[in-house]
C-alpha positions in Angstrom: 61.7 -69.9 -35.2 64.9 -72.4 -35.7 64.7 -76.0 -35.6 67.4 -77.8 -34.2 68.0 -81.3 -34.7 69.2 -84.4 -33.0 72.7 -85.8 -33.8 71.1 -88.6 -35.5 69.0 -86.1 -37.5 66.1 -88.5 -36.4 64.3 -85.2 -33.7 63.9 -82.3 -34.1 63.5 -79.7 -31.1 60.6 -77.4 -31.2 61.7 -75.2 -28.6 59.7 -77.6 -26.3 60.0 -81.0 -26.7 61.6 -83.2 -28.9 59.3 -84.6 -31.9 59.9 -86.9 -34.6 61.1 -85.3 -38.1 58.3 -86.8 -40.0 55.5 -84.9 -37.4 54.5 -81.3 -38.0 56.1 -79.2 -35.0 53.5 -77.6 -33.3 54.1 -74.1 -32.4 52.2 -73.3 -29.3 51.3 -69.6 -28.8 52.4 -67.8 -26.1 49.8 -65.2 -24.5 51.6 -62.2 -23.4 49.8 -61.6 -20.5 50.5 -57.2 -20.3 46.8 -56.0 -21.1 46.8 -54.6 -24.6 45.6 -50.4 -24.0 43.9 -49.1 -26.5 44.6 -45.1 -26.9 41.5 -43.3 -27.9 39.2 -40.1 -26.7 36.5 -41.4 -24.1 33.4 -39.7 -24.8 31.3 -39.4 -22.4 27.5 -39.6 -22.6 25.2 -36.5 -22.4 24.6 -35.9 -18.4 20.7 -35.5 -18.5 20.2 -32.1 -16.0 16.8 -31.9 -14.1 16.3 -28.8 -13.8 13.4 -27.5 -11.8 11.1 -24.4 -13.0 10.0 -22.6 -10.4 6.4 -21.6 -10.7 5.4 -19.2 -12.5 1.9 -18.3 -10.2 3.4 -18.5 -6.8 5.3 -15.0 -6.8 2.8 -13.5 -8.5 0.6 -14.5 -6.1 2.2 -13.5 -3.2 2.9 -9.9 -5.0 -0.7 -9.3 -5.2 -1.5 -10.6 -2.0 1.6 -8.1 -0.6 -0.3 -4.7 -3.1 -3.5 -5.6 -1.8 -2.6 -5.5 2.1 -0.6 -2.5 1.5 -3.7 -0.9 -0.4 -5.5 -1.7 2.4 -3.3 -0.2 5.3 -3.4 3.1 3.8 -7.2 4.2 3.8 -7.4 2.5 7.4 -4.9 5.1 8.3 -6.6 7.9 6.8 -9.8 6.4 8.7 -7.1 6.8 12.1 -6.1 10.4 11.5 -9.8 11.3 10.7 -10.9 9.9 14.2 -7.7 11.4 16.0 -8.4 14.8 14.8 -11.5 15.2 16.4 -9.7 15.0 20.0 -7.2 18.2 18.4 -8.5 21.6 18.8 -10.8 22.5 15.2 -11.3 26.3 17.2 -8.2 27.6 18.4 -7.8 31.5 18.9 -5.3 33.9 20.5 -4.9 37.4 21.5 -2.4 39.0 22.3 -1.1 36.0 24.3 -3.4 36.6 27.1 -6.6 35.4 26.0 -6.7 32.2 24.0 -9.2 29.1 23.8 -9.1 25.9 21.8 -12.2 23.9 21.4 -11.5 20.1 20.0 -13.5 18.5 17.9 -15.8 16.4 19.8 -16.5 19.1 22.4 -17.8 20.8 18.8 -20.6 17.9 18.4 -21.1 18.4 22.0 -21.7 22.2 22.0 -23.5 21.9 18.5 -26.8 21.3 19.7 -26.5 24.4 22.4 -25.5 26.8 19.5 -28.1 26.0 17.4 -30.3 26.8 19.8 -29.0 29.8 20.9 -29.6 30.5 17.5 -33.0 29.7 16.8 -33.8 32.0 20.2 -31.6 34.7 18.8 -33.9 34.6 15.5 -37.1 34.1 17.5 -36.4 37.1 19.8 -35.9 39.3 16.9 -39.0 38.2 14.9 -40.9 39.2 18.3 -39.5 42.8 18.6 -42.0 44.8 17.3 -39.8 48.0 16.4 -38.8 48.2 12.9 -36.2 50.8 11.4 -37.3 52.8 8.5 -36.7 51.1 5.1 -35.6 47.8 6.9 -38.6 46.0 6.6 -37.5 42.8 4.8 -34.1 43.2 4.2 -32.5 39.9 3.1 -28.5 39.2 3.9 -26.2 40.4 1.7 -23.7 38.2 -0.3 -21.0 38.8 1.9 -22.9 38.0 4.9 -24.1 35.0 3.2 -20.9 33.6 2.8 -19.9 34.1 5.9 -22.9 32.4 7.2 -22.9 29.4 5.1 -18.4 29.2 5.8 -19.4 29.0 9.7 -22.4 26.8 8.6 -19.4 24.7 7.2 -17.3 24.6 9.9 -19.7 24.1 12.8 -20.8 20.8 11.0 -17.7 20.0 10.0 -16.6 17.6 13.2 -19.9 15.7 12.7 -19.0 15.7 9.0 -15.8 13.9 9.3 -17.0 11.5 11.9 -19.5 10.0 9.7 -16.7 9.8 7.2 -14.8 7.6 9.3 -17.4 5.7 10.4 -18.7 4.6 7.2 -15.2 4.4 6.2 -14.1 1.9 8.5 -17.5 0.1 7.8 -16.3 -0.2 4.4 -13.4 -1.6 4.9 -14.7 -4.0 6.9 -16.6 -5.4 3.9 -13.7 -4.9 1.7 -15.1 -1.9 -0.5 -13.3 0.8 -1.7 -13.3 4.0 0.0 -13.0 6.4 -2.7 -16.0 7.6 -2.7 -16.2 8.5 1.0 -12.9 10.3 0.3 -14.4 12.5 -2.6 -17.4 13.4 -0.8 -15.1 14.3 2.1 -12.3 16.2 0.3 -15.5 17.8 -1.8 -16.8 19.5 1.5 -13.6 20.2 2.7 -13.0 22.5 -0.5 -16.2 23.6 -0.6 -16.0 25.1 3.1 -12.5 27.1 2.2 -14.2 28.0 -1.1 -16.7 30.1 0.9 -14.0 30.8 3.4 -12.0 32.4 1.0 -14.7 34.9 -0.2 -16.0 35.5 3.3 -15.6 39.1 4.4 -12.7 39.5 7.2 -13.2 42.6 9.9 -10.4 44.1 12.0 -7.6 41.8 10.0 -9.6 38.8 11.6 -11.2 36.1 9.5 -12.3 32.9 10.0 -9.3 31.1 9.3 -8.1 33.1 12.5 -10.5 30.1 14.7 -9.2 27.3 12.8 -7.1 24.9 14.3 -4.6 22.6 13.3 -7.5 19.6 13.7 -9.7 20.7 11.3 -7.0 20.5 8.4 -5.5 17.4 9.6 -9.4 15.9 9.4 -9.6 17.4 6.6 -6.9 16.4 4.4 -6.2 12.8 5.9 -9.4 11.8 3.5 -6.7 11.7 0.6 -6.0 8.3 2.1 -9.5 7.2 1.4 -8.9 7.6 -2.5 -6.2 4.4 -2.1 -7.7 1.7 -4.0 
C-alpha cells in the first residue's frame, strides 16, 4: 500500500487518517465479509436401516394348523358318505323293465332280523322232515355253494358293517385319533366280500353283483377317506 505525505513531509496518510512520520502506520484489516466456500465431496454418514425379521414360527404355525384341519375334513367326509349310503338302495334289481325293487340300506338292518329267522325255520323244518334221499344222508355244501353263502353272508351284514364303521369313526374323531384303522378294517371286508363274490357260482347269467346297488360301493369305498392321517 502507498504512503502519501503531507506538503510539509511532517504526515503521512495511511489511507485513513493522517499520522505523524515518526509513528508506525497501522494497517487495519479489512474483513471481506462474502463467506469463504469451501469446495469438497460431502460424505454422508451410514443411514442405520431397521429392518424387521419377520418370524420365523408364525407361518409355520399357521401351515400346520391349516394341514391339520384339512387332514381332518377329509375322514369326516368319508364318515358322511358312509352314513349317506345307507339311505341309497344296497339291493337294487331289474327285469326286463317291468319288475324291479331297490332295498336301501337301513331297511337292510331292518329286514335283517326277519331273514335270519326265516332262515333258522327254513333249517329247522328240514332237520324235522323225516324223508331222506338215498346216499344224501350228510351231505355237506359244496365249495361253490359255500361261497355263495358266505358272499350273501357278506352282504346281508354289510349295512350293519358300515354303520359301526361310521360310528366309531366319528367317535374317533371326536377324540382326535386317527381313523386308519377303522378304514383298513372296513376296506378289508369290503374286499373280502367281492373276493368271495368273485368266485361265487352265477346261474342263468345272474350273479350277485346283479342285487347290488350303487349304495353298497359308495359305503364301501368312501372308507378310503378314513386312511387320511
Amino acid at each position: 500500500m502507498s504512503m502519501q505525505l503531507s506538503d510539509d513531509g511532517q504526515w503521512m496518510w495511511n489511507g485513513t487518517d493522517w499520522v505523524p512520520v515518526g509513528q508506525p502506520a497501522v494497517v487495519q484489516s479489512v474483513v471481506d465479509p462474502t463467506p469463504i466456500g469451501f469446495t469438497g465431496t460431502t460424505v454422508n454418514a451410514p443411514t442405520q436401516v431397521s429392518i424387521s425379521m419377520p418370524q420365523m414360527n408364525q407361518p409355520q404355525v399357521v401351515y400346520v394348523q391349516e394341514e391339520k384341519s384339512s387332514s381332518r375334513i377329509i375322514p369326516w367326509i368319508g364318515v358322511g358318505v358312509i352314513l349317506l349310503s345307507l339311505f341309497m338302495p344296497y339291493i337294487s334289481f331289474s327285469f326286463d323293465d317291468d319288475f324291479s325293487f331297490d332295498v336301501s340300506g337301513f331297511e337292510m338292518i331292518g329286514f335283517m332280523g326277519e331273514i335270519a329267522e326265516m332262515a333258522s325255520d327254513d333249517s329247522g323244518s328240514s332237520d324235522s322232515d323225516g324223508y331222506d334221499e338215498p346216499g344224501g344222508d350228510d351231505q355237506g355244501l359244496g365249495s361253490d355253494e359255500m361261497t355263495l353263502l358266505i358272499a350273501f353272508f357278506m352282504f346281508g351284514l354289510s349295512p350293519l358293517v358300515f354303520l359301526l364303521s361310521g360310528i366309531t369313526s366319528a367317535i374317533l374323531l371326536l377324540l382326535k385319533k386317527s381313523t386308519k384303522i377303522m378304514g383298513i378294517l372296513h376296506l378289508s371286508y369290503a374286499a373280502i366280500f367281492l373276493f368271495f363274490a368273485i368266485l361265487s357260482p352265477s346261474a342263468l347269467g345272474i350273479s350277485i353283483f346283479s342285487f347290488i346297488g350303487f349304495g353298497f360301493y359308495l359305503g364301501a369305498f368312501s372308507s378310503g377317506a378314513l386312511l387320511v392321517k
